[in-house]
Every structure is written in C-alpha cells, then in structure tokens.
N, C-alpha and C positions, 0 to 999 in steps of 0.2 A: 413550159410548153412540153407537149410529150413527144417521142421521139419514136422511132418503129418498136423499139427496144419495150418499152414501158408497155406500150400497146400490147405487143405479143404477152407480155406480162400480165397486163389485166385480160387480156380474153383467157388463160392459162387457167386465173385464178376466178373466175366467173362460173366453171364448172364445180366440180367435185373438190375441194382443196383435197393435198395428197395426203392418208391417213396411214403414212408411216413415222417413225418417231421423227423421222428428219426431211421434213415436208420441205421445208426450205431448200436445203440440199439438193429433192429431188425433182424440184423446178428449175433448181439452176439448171443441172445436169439435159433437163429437156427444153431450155434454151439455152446452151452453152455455155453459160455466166458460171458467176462462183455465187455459194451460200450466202455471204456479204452482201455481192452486189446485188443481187435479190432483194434482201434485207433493207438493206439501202435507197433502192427505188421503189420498193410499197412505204415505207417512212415516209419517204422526203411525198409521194404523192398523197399520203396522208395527209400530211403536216401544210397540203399547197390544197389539200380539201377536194382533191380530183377524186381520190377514193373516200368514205368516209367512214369504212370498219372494215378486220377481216374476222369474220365469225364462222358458227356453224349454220348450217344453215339443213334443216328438216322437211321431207317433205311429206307434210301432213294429211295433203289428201291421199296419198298410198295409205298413210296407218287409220284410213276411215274417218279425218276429221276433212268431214266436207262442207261446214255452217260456221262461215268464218265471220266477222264483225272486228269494225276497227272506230274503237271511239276518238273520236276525237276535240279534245279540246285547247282553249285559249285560255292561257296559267298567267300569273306574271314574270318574267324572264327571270327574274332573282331568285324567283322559288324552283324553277324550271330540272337544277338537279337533285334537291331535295323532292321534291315530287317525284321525280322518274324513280327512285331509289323506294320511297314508301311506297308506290301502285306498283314494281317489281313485285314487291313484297308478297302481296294480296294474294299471290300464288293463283288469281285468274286465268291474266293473260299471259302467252305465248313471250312475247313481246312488246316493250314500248321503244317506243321511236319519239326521239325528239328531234324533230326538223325546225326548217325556218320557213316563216310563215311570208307569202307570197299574195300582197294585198290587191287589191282588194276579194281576189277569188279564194285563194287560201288563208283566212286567218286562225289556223289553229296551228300549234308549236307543240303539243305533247298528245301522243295516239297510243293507247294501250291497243295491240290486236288480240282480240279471242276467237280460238279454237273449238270447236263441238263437233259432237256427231251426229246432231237433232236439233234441227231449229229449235224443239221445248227447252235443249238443254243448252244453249246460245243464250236464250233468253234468260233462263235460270243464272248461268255465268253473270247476266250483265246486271241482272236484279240485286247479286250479290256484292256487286264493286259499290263500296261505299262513296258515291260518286259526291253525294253532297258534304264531305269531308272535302273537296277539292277545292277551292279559291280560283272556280271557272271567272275569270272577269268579263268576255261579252260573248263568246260563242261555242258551240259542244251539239255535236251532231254526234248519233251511232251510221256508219257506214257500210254496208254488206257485200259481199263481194257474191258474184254469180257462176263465176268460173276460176277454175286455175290461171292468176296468171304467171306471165311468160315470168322467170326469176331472173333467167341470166341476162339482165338488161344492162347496157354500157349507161354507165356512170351520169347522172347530169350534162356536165362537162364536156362529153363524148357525143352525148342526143339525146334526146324528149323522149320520156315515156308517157303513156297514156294514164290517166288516172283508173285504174283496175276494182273501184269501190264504190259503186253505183249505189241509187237507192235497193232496199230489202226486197227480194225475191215475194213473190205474193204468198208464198206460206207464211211469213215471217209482218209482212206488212199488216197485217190483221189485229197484231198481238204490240198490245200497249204495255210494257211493263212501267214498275217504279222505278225503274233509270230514268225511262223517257218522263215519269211525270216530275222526277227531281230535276231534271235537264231543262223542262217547262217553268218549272220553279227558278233555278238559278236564272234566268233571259230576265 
C-alpha cells in the first residue's frame, strides 16, 4: 500500500528525473528523506509492480518527430524477452514495451513504438521491421497516435489512463505497406 511518502515520491519522479550525477540524492534532499530511503522505496515499488521502470524519457515531438506508430503484437510468452531484445535491435523503433495483455480488448504483450518526421517516413520505418521474422501467434495491429499524449500519468495502480493510439490519422490511412500485408499474412 503506498503511503503519502511514496506518493510525493512518484509525482517527484513523473517529471524531469534530476540530471545531476546524484539524482537520488537530490530527491531525497526535496523530500527530506536520505539517498537510501529513496532508493529503497522506488525498488520495493518496483519489485510490488506499482512502478514499472525508471528511465529516460525524450520528448520527441520537440525534436520534430511528430508521426508516431506503435505495433503491436501477440508473441508467445516464453519468447517475450528474447523478442524484445532482437526488435531492440533493428534500430527502428524508439522503444518496445512489453506489457500484459488485458483480454479480451487487449491481446497483445510486445509493442515496438516508432518515431518519424513524415508519415512517408513512418511508413518506410515500418516496411522495414522484419516483422514476419516474429512468431505473431493471433494478433498484430499498427496503432497511430494523433496527438501528444499527456506522459506524466500516475501508474496503473494509482488510475486509468486512456488508450492515446487511435486508428492512423487520414494521411497515413491511405497508405498500405508490406508490414500491413505481412500482418494480413500472419492472421
């Protein structure tokens, strides 16, 4: 159960994490805590799944990547880290996310997201993920996002976010690549 403490802790760390050498440190110092106990309570809410990474976090539409796409599909669980580690690879996408899949309305567990500055080049990204290398077993949609969404959202755990990955903006609906006709292929 989280406590006021933790709370102030995750909204703390929702923003900007601090980029000095001793970030930790100087969280503690702007909640009063020590370096430890910091330390201590992002682990244990790790490790209890309330948080579920501390990373960096980029924000892409400033550096002009405004044609974002989030594939997503259903892997078999066993392969689930060997997969994330080889699509890492492919030097694509931004990021993959492996999540837990939420049946019947969510069944996909591994999303690579890709970044562009042009729908053409969105597309181009996704023609190039060797996607029928993958051992999709029943479902694989590409997702498109329309807007910035909001980043610093409280945790699952905390409250609902909205799903931010709508169908493809009408530039982008038009345009059939060989992902979608390999993704047609795998179903």
């Amino acid at each position: 159960m989280l406590d006021d403490t933790d709370r102030k802790l995750i909204e703390a760390t929702q923003g900007w994490f601090p980029l000095t050498p001793e970030p930790y440190q100087a969280l503690a110092e702007q909640l009063g805590l020590s370096a430890d106990e910091v330390m201590q309570r992002l682990s244990a809410m790790q490790d209890s799944g309330i948080i579920r990474r501390i990373g960096r976090r980029t924000n892409h539409y400033k550096l002009g990547y405004r044609f974002n796409g989030m594939t997503v599909w259903d892997v078999p669980d066993e392969l689930i880290d060997d997969l994330g580690q080889k699509v890492g690879n492919w030097n694509l996408s931004a990021i993959v996310y492996h999540r837990p899949r939420h049946l019947p309305a969510w069944p996909y567990n591994l999303s690579p997201m890709v970044h562009a500055k042009t729908g053409r080049r969105l597309i181009s990204k996704f023609n190039r993920l060797p996607i029928c290398s993958v051992p999709i077993t029943a479902a694989a949609d590409v997702l498109y996002s329309t807007k910035n969404p909001e980043k610093n959202r409280l945790p699952p755990a905390l409250g609902k976010s909205p799903n931010p990955y709508p169908k493809p903006p009408n530039e982008l609906s038009e345009q059939k690549s060989s992902f979608d006709n390999c993704l047609e292929a795998s179903r």
